[in-house]
NUPANU-642057 format. One line per field, with one value per atom (N, C-alpha, C): chain; x, y, z; residue number from 0; residue in one letter. Coordinates in Angstrom, 3 decimals. Layout:
N
mol <- A;...
c1 <- X;...
c2 <- Y;...
c3 <- Z;...
seq <- NUM;...
type <- A;...
END
This chain:
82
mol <- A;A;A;A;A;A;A;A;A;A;A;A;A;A;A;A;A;A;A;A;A;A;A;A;A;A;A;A;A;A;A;A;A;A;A;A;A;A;A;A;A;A;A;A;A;A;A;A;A;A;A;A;A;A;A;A;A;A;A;A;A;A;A;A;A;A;A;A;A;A;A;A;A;A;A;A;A;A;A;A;A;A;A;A;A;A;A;A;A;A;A;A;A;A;A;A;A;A;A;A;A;A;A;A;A;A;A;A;A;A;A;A;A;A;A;A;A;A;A;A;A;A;A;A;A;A;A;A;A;A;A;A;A;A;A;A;A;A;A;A;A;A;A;A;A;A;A;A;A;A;A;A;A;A;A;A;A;A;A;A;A;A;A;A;A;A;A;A;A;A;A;A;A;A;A;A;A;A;A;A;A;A;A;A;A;A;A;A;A;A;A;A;A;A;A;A;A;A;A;A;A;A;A;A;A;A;A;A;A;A;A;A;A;A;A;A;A;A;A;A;A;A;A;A;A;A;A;A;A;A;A;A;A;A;A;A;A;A;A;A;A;A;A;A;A;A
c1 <- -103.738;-103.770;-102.398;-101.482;-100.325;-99.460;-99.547;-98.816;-98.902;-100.347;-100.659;-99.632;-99.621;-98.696;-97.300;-96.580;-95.380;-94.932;-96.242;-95.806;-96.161;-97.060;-97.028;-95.616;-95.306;-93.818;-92.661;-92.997;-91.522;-91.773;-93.007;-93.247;-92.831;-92.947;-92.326;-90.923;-90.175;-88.587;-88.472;-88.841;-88.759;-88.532;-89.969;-89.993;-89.015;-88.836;-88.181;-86.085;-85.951;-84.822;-84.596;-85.643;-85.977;-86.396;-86.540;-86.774;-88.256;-87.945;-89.220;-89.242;-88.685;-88.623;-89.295;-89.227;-89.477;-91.397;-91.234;-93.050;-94.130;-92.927;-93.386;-93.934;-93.018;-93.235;-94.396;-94.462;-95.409;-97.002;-96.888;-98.032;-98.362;-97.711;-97.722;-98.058;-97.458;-98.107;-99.464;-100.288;-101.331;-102.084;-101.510;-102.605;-102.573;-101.637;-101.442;-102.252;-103.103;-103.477;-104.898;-105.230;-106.467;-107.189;-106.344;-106.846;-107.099;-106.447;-106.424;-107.849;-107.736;-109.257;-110.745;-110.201;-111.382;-111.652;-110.787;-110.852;-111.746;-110.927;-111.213;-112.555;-113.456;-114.978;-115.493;-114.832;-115.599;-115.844;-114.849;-115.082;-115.774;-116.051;-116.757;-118.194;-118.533;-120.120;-120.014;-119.411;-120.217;-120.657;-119.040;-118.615;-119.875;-120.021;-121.317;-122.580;-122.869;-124.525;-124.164;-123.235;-122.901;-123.032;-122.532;-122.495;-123.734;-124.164;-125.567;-126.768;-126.217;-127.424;-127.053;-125.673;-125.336;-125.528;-125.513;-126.261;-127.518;-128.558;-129.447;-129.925;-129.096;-129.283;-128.867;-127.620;-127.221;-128.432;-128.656;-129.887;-130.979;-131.364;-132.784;-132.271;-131.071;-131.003;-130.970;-130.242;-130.444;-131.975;-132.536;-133.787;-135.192;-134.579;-135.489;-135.871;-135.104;-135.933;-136.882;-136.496;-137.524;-138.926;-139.233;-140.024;-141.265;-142.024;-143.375;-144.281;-145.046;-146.384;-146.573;-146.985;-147.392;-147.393;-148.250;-148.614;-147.262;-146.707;-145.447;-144.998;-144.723;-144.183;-142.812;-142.245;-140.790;-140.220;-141.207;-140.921;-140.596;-141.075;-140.884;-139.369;-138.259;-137.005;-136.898;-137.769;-137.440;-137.797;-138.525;-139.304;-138.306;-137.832;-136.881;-137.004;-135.917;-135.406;-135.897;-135.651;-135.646;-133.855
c2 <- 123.952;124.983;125.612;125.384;126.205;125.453;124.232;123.140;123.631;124.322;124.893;126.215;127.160;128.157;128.331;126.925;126.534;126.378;125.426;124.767;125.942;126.971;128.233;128.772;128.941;129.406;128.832;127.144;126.640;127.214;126.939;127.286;128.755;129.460;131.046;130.824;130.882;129.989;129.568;128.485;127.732;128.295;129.632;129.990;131.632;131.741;132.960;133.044;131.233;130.817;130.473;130.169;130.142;131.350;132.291;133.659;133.492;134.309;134.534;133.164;132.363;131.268;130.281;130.136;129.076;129.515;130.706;131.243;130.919;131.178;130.466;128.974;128.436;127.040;126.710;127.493;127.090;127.169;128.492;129.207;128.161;127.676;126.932;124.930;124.892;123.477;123.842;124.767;124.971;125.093;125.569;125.687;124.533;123.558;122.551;121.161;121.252;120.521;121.041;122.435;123.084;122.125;122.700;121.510;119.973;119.849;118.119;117.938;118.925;118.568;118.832;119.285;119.794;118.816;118.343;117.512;116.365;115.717;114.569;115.099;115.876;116.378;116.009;116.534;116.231;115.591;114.037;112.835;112.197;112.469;112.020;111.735;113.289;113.819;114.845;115.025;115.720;114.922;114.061;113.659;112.216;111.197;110.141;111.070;111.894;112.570;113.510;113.995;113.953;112.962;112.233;110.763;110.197;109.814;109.705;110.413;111.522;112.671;112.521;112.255;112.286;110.710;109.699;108.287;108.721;109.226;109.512;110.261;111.133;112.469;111.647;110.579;109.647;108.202;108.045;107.124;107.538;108.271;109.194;109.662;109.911;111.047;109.727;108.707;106.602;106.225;106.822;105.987;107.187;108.258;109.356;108.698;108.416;108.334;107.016;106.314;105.100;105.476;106.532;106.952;107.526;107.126;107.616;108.058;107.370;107.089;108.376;109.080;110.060;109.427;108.371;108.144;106.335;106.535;106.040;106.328;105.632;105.845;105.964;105.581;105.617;107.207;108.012;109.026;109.883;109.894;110.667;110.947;110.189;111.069;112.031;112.110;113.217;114.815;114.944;116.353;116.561;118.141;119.012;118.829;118.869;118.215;117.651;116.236;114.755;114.231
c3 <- 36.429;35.431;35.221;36.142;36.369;35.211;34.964;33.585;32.737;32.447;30.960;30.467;31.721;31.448;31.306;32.236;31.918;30.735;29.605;28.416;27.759;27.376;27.114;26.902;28.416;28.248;27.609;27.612;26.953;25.277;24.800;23.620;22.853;23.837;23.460;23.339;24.880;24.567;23.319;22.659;21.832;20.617;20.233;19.304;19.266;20.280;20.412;19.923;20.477;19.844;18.607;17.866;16.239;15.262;15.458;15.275;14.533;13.228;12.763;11.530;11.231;10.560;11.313;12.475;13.293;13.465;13.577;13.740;12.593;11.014;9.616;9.576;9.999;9.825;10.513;12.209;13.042;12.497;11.458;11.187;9.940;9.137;7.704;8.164;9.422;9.947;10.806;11.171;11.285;10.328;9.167;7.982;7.308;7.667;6.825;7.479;9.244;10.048;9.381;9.439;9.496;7.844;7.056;5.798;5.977;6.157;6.454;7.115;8.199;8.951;8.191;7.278;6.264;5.339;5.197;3.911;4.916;5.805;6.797;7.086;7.358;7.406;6.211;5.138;3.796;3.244;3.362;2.710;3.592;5.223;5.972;5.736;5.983;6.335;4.907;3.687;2.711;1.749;1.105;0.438;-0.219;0.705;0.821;0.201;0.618;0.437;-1.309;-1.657;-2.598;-3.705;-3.325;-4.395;-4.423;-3.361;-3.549;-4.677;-4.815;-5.143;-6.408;-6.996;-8.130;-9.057;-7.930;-8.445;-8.585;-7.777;-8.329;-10.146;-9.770;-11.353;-12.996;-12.580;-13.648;-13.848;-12.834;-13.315;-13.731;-13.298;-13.885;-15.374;-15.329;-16.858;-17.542;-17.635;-18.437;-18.332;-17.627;-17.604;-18.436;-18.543;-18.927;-20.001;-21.204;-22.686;-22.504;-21.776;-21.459;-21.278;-20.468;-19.603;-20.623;-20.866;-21.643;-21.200;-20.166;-19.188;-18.601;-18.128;-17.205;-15.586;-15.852;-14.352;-13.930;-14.365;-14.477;-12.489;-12.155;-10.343;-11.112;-11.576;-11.753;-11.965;-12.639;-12.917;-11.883;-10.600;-9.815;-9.466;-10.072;-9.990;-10.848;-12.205;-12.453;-12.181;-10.803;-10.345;-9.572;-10.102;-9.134;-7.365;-6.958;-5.867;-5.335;-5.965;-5.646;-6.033
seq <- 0;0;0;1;1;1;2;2;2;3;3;3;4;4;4;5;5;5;6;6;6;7;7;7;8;8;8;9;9;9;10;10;10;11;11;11;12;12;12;13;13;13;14;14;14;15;15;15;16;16;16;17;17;17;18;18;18;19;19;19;20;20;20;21;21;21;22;22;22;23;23;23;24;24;24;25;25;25;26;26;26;27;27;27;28;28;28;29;29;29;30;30;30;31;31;31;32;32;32;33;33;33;34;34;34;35;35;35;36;36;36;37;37;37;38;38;38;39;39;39;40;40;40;41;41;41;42;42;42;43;43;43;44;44;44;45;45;45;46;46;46;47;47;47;48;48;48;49;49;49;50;50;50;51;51;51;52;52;52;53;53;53;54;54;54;55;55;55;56;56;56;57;57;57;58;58;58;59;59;59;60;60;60;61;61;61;62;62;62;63;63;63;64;64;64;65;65;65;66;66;66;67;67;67;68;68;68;69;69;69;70;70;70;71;71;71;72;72;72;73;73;73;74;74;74;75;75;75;76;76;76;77;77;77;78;78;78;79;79;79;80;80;80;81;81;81
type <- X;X;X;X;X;X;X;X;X;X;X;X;X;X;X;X;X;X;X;X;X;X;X;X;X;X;X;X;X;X;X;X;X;X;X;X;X;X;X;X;X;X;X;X;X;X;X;X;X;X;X;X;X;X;X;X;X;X;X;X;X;X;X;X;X;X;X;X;X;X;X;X;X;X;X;X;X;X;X;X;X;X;X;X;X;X;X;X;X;X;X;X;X;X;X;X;X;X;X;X;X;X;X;X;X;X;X;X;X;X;X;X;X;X;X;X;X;X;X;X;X;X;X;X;X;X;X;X;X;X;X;X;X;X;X;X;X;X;X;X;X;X;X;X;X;X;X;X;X;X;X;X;X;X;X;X;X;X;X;X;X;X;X;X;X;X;X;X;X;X;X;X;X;X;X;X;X;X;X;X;X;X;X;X;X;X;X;X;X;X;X;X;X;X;X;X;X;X;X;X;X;X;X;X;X;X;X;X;X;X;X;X;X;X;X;X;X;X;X;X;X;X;X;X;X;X;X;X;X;X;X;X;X;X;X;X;X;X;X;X;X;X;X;X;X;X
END
């Protein structure tokens, strides 16, 4: 545990020899990691289930005027959230 506080310390050193410019940058490449990781989540795990939902809404809205029948199975994309 005692490593962790060393590198702690070089890091202060570090930034303490760079003044308040050096703390900017530090603070502006954290916000600039923090995005990235967001994005990298989003095209992951949002991005797929998105597209999906929206292949759905474009085929249903092409296939609506087709659609006459009542008892039609096909229809069932068009009932709210589906």
């Amino acid at each position: 545990m005692w490593w962790l506080v060393e590198e702690f310390e070089s890091i202060r050193r570090f930034l303490g020899m760079g003044g308040d410019v050096l703390f900017a940058i530090f603070i502006l490449s954290f916000l600039l990691w923090s995005v990235l990781l967001e994005r990298w989540f989003y095209f992951l795990a949002v991005a797929p289930r998105m597209a999906k939902k929206n292949a759905r809404r474009v085929d249903c809205t092409l296939r609506a005027p087709k659609l006459e029948r009542k008892d039609d199975p096909s229809r069932a994309c068009l009932t709210p959230g589906h």
